[in-house]
N, C-alpha and C positions, 0 to 999 in steps of 0.2 A: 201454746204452740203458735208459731210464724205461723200466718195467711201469707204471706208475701212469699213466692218461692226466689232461691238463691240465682242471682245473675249468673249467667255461665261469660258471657261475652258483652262487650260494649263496643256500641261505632265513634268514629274519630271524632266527633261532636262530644261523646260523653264523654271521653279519654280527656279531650282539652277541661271540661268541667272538672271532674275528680283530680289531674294533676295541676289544677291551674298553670295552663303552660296555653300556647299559642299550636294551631294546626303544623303550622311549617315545624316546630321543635318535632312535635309528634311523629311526622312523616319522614325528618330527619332524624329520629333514633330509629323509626324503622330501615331506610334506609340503609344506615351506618350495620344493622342487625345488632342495638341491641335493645329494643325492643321487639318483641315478636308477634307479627300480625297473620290474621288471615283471610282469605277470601271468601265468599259467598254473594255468585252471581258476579255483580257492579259493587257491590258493598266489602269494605276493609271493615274486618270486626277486629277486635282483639278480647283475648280470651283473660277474664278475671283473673286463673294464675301469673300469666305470664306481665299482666299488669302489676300485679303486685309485688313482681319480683323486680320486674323495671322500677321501682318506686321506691323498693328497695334499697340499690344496688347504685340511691343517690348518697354521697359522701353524709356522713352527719356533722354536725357543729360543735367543732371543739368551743368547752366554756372560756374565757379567759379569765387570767388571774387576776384576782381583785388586791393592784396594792398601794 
């Protein structure tokens, strides 16, 4: 069994870590609304689902053809 209990939320520090991406990208899908953040106090969290789905909802890479 996990010791470690499951993250519910991460702040824009950890966000830029996990999607390796820059603050400004971050605060600009929040912006734009499609990432979804939220408040608590002075701190912008964003909540593990909606992270996931933003990280999601990035295009995948088509293979190309080998010829």
């Amino acid at each position: 069994m996990d010791s470690q209990p499951t993250r519910l939320a991460y702040d824009i520090s950890e966000v830029c870590v996990l999607a390796r991406c820059s603050r400004a990208y971050v605060y600009q899908a929040i912006n734009h609304g499609t990432l979804r953040a939220v408040k608590r106090g002075r701190r912008t969290l964003v909540l593990a689902p909606d992270l996931a789905r933003w990280l999601s909802s990035f295009p995948a890479i088509s293979p190309k053809n080998a010829a």
